[in-house]
C-alpha positions in Angstrom: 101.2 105.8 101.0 98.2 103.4 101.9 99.0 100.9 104.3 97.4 97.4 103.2 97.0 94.4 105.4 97.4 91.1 104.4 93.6 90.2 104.0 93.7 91.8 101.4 95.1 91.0 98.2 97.6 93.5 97.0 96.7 93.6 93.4 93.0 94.1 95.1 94.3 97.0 97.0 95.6 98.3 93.8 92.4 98.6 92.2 91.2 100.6 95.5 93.6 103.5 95.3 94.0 105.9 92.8 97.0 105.6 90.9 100.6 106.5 91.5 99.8 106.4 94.7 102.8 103.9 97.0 101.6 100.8 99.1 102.6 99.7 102.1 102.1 95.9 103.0 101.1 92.8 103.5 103.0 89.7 104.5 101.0 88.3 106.8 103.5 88.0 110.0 101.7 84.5 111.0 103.4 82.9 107.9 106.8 83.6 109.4 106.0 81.0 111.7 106.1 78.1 109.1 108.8 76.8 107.5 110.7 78.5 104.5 109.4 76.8 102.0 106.0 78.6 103.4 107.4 82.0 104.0 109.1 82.3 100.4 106.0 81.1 98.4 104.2 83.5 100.3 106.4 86.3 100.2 106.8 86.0 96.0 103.0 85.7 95.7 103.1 89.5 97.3 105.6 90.7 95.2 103.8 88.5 92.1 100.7 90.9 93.1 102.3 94.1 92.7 103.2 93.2 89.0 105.7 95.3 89.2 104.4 99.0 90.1 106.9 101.4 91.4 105.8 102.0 95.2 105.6 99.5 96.6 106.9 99.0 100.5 107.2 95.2 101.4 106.4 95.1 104.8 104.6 92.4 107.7 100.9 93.5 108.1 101.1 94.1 111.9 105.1 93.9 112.9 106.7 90.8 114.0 105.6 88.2 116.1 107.7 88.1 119.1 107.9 83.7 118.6 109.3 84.1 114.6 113.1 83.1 114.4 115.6 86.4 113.3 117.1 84.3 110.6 113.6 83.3 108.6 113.7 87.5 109.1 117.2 87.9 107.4 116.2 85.3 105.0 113.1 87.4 103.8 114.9 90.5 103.4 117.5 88.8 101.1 114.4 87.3 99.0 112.1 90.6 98.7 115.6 92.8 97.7 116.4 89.9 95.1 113.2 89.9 93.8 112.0 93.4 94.9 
């Protein structure tokens, strides 16, 4: 498992590792704080980057921001296991 940040581009990070191996990442959690319209493009353009490799941990790059409202949280969740 790599852990990848969000400065950097997921499919990036996939050309970085060796393959078969899982990453872990990279919602930036700033983006949390904008509205949903925000959050979900963002959140798709993640999952758009992994194209679909097995191993793949959706995750914020460094936790959640104590300021970001629980239910843009819940919302996320439901979005990444719909898409994920």
């Amino acid at each position: 498992m790599v852990g990848v940040d969000w400065r950097v581009p997921l499919d990036a990070a996939r050309t970085r590792v060796a393959e078969g191996l899982a990453l872990q990442g990279n919602l930036d959690p700033a983006v949390c704080l904008a509205p949903w319209d925000v959050v979900e493009a963002a959140a798709l353009d993640v999952l758009r980057r992994n194209g679909g490799h097995p191993g793949h941990v959706f995750n914020l790059g460094h936790g959640v921001l104590p300021e970001t409202d629980p239910d843009t949280l819940h919302r996320l969740v439901e979005l990444v296991h719909a898409h994920g």
